[in-house]
N, C-alpha and C positions, 0 to 999 in steps of 0.2 A: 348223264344218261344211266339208266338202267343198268346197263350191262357194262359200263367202265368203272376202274376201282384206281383213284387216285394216290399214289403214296409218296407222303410229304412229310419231310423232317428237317429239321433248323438245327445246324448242329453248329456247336462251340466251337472256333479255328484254334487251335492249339500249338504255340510254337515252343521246341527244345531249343533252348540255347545254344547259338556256336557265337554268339556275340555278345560283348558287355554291354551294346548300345543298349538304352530301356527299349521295353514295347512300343515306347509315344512316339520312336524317331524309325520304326522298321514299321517298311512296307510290303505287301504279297500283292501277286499279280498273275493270273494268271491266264494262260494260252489258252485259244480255241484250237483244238482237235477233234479228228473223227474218231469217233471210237469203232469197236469189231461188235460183230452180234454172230452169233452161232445159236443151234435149236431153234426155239418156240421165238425167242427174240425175235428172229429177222421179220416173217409177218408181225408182232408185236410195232415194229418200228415203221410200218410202213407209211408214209404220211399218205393222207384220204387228194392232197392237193399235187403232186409229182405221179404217186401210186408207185413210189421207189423207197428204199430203209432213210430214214432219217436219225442220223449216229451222232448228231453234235451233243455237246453241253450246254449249258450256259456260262462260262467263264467270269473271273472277275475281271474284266477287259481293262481296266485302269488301276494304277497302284493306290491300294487302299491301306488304310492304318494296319495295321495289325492287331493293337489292344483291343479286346471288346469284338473283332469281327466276328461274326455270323454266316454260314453257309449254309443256304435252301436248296438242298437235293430233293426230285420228285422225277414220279414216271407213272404212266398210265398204265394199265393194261385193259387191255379189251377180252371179255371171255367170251365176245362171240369169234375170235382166233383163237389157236392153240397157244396154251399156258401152262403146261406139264412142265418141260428141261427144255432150259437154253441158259445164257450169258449173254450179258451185255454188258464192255468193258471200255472203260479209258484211260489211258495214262497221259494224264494232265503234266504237261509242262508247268512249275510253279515257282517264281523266282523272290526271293523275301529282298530287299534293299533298304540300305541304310538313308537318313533323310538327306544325305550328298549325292544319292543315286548309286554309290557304290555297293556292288553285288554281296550279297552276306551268305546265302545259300541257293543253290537250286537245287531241286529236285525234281522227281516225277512222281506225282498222286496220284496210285488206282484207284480210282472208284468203279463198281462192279453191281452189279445187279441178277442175281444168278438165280435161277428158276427150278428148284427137284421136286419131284412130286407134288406140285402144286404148290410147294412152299414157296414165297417168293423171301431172298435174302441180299439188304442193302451192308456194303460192305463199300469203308471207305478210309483209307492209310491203314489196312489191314485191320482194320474195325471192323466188327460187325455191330452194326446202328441198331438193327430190328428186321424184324421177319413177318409175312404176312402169309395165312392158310387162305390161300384164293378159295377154298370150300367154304369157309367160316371165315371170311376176312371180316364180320363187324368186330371182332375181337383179336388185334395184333399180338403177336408173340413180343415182347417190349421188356429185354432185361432191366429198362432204368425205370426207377421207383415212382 
């Protein structure tokens, strides 16, 4: 539609070593959580079918390889709601395992979607991915080449 502006990015899963095991035998997995929305977010999130915030992710629900993965972050906004300042936030429960099942790392992955002036900015394991001028968003703010 017209007035909604989809922002979609495919990013590289990148994992630091705390294990000699290769990439081929460690898996990631991760929890569904609710995230928090503060500002402009909360109308942003409200879904058209409850008419309440809708805060989940999409999770990787099942242990997946880890070499070669891929994660598809996106969110909508709608500019016929407020799009000036807010936050939209998760902290992803994320467990890496070795291919015996035994635990190699967990952590917690923010992922963040934070709104200032208009700017929207996707931020994820303290990344910032990219940035979008909801005034001029045919043209993203995009430090990769």
């Amino acid at each position: 539609m017209a007035h909604e502006i989809i922002v979609y990015c495919k990013l590289k899963v990148l994992f630091r070593r705390y294990s000699n095991a290769p990439l081929e035998e460690l898996y990631l997995k991760e929890d569904e959580v609710e995230g928090s929305a503060t500002g402009d977010f909360i109308p942003q999130t409200i879904s058209p079918l409850s008419n309440r915030p809708n805060l989940y992710h999409n999770p990787f629900p099942l242990p997946l390889k880890l070499k070669n993965l891929t994660d598809q972050v996106m969110t909508m906004i709608n500019l016929e709601r407020p799009h000036k300042n807010g936050r939209l936030k998760w902290a992803i429960p994320t467990t890496i395992k070795d291919e015996f099942g035994e635990i190699v790392k967990e952590v917690s992955v923010i992922q963040e979607f934070i709104l200032e002036e208009h700017i929207l900015t996707l931020k994820k394991g303290g990344l910032k991915i990219i940035e979008v001028d909801l005034n001029n968003f045919s043209h993203p703010i995009n430090n990769l080449p």
